[in-house]
Structure formats: structure tokens, C-alpha cells
C-alpha positions as a Markdown table, in Angstrom:
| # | Residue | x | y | z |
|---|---|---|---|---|
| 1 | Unk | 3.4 | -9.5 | -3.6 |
| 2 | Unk | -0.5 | -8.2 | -4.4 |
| 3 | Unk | -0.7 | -11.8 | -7.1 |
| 4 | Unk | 0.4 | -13.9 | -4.4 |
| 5 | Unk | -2.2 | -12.5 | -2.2 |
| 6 | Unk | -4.8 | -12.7 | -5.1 |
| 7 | Unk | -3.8 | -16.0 | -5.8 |
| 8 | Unk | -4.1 | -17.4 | -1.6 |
| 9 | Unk | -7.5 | -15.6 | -1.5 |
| 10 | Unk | -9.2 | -17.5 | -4.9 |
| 11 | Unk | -7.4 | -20.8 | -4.3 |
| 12 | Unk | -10.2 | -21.1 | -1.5 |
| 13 | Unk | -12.8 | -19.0 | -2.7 |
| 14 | Unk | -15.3 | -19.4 | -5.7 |
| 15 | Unk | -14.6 | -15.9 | -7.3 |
| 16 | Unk | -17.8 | -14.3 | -9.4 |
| 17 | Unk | -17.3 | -13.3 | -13.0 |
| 18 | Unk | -13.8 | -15.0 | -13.5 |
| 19 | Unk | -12.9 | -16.0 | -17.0 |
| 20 | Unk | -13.0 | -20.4 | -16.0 |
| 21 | Unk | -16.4 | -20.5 | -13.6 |
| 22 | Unk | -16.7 | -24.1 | -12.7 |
| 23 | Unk | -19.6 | -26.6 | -14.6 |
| 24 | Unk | -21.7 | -26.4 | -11.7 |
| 25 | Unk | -21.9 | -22.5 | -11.6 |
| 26 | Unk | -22.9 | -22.1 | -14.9 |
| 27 | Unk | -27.2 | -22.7 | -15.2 |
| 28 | Unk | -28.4 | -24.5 | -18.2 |
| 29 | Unk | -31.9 | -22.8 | -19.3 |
| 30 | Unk | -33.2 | -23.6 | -22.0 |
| 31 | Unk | -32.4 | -20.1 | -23.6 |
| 32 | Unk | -28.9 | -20.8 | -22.3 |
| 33 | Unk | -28.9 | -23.9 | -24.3 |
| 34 | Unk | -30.1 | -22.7 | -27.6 |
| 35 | Unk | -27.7 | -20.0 | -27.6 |
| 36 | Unk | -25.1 | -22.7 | -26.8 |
| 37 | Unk | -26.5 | -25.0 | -29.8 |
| 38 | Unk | -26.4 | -22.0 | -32.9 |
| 39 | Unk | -23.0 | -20.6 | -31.8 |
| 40 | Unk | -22.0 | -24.6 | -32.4 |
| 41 | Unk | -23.9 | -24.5 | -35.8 |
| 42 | Unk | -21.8 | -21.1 | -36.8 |
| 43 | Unk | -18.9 | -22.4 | -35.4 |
| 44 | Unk | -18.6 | -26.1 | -37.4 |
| 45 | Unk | -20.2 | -24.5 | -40.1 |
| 46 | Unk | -17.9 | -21.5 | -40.6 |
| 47 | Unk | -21.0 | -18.9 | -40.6 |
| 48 | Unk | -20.6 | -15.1 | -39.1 |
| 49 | Unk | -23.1 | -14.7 | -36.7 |
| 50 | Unk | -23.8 | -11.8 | -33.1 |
| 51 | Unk | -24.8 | -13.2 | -30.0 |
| 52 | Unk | -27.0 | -10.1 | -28.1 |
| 53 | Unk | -28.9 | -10.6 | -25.3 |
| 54 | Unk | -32.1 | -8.7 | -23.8 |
């Protein structure tokens, strides 16, 4: 019963911090997108790398 209610109350409702935020939530900095652009780099490329943040 308590998922179905979940489910009614965030098929409306933009929920914060839910693992599948929508494209137009998300804010593209510039930091934002460099961090994007070296996890691609050690992604194709195989490498082992730790994303940290200040």
C-alpha cells in the first residue's frame, strides 16, 4: 500500500535527489562539465580514476 502511495505522490511531483533527475534539473557549469569530460576519458579509455569534490 505505502509504494502505491509513493508512486501517486512522485508521478506529479519533481522529487529532489532521486536516482533519474530530469535533463533540465541538472545545471551544466563549467566545473560540472569537466568533471563530466575526464570521467568519459577514464571511461573509453579503461583508466582508474576518484571523482572528489570540495
Amino acid at each position: 500500500m505505502r509504494a502505491e502511495v509513493m508512486k501517486m505522490e512522485t508521478e506529479n511531483k519533481l522529487v529532489p535527489f532521486s536516482r533519474n533527475p530530469k535533463n533540465e534539473m541538472l545545471f551544466g557549469s563549467s566545473a560540472y562539465m569537466e568533471a563530466l569530460a575526464r570521467m568519459q576519458l577514464m571511461v573509453q579509455h579503461r583508466y582508474f580514476g576518484v571523482l572528489t569534490g570540495r
